[in-house]
C-alpha positions as CSV (number, residue, x, y, z in Angstrom):
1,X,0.0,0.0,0.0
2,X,1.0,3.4,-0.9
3,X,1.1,6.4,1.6
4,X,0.0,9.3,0.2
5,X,-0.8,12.8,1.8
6,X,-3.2,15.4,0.5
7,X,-4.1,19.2,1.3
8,X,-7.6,21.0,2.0
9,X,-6.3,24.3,1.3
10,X,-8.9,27.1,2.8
11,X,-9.0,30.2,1.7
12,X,-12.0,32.8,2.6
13,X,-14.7,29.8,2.8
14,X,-13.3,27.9,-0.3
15,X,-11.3,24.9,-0.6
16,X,-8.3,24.2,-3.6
17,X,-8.7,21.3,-6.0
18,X,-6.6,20.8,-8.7
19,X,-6.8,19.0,-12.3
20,X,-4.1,16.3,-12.9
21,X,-2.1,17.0,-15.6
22,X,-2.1,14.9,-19.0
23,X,-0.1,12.4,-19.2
24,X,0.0,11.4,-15.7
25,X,-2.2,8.2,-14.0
26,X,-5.7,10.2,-13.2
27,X,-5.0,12.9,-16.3
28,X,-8.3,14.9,-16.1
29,X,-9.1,14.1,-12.5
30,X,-9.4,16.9,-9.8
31,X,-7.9,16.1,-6.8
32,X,-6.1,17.9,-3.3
33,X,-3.2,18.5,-4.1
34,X,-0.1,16.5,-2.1
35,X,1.7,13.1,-2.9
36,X,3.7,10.1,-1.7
37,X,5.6,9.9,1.4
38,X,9.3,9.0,1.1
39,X,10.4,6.8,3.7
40,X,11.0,8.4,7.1
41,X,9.1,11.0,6.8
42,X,5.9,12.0,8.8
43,X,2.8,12.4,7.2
44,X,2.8,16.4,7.6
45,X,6.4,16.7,6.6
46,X,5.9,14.7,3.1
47,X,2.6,17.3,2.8
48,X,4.5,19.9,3.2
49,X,7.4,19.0,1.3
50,X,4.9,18.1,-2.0
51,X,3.2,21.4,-1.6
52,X,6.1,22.9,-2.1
53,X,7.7,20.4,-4.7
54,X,4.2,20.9,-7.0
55,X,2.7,24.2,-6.1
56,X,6.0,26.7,-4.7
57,X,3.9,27.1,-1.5
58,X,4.6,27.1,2.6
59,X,1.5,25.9,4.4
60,X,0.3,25.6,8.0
61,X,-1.3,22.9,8.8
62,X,-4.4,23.0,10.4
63,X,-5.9,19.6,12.0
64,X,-5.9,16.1,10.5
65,X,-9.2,15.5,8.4
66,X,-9.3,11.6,7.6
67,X,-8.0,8.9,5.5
68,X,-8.7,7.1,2.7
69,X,-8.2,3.9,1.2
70,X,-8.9,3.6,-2.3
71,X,-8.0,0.1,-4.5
72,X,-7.1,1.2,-8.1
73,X,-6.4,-1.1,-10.6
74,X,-2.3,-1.1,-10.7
75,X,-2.3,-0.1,-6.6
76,X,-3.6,0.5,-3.3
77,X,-3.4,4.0,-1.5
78,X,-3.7,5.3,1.6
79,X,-4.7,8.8,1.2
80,X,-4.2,11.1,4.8
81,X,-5.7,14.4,4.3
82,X,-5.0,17.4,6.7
83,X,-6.6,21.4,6.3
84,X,-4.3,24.2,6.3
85,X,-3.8,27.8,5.2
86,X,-0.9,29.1,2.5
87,X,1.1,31.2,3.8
88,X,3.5,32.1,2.0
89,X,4.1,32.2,-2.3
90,X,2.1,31.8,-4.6
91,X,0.3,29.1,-6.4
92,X,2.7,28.0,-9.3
93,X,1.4,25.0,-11.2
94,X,4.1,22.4,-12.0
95,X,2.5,19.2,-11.4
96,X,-1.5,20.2,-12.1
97,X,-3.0,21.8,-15.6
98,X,-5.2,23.8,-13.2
99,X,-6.6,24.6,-10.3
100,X,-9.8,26.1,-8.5
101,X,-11.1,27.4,-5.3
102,X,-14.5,26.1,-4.9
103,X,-16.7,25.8,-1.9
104,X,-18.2,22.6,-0.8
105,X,-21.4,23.1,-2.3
106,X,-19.5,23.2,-6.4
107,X,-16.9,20.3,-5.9
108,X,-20.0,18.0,-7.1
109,X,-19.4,19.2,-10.3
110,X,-16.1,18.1,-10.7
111,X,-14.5,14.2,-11.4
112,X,-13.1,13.9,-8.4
113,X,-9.9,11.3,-8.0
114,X,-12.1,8.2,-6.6
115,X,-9.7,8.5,-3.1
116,X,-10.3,12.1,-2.8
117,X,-14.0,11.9,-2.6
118,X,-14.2,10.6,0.9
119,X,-12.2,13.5,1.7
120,X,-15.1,15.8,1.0
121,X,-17.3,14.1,3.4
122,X,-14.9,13.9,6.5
123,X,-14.0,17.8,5.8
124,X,-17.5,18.5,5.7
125,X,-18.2,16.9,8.8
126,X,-15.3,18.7,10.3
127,X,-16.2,22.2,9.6
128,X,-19.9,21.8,10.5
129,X,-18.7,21.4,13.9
């Protein structure tokens, strides 16, 4: 099984998804944005590391969200999502085609990576409390 770490980036009531870019496994899909943990490192230290690697941004991370495991064809994943707030850069696509701040009410309308889409529930759940 594959670790992999995602992002619910917030900004002013909206949350970040971005489009996978062509040619990669997913091409089309919207996802969080984040990646695969290298060995040794924590799960908020790979996030971190990826949001930086794919996007040239510096996050805090809020609180944990939930995880996801998701069975695709070629490979399992474990999917750990966290919230948290860019603070500093800005949003440089090297590893998406695009991007959008949506709030929870659009991401409906979007083909959502199959792991991601549990996300949405357990962040829902979180910031109706």
């Amino acid at each position: 099984m594959i670790e992999v770490v995602a992002a619910i980036l917030e900004n002013k009531g909206k949350i970040l998804i971005a489009k996978r870019k062509s040619g990669k496994s997913l091409a089309g899909f919207w996802e969080f944005p984040g990646g695969k943990k290298e060995i040794g490192e924590t799960s908020e230290e790979a996030l971190k590391r990826e949001l930086m690697e794919e996007l040239l941004i510096e996050v805090e991370l809020k609180e944990y969200v939930g995880e996801s495991i998701y069975e695709y064809p070629d490979k399992t994943i474990k999917l750990i999502a966290f919230s948290a707030l860019i603070t500093k850069g800005v949003i440089t696509l090297l590893d998406h085609d695009e991007y959008k701040w949506v709030n929870l009410n659009q991401i409906s309308k979007f083909k959502m990576a199959p792991a991601d889409i549990p996300l949405i529930d357990f962040y829902r759940k979180k910031s109706s409390k």
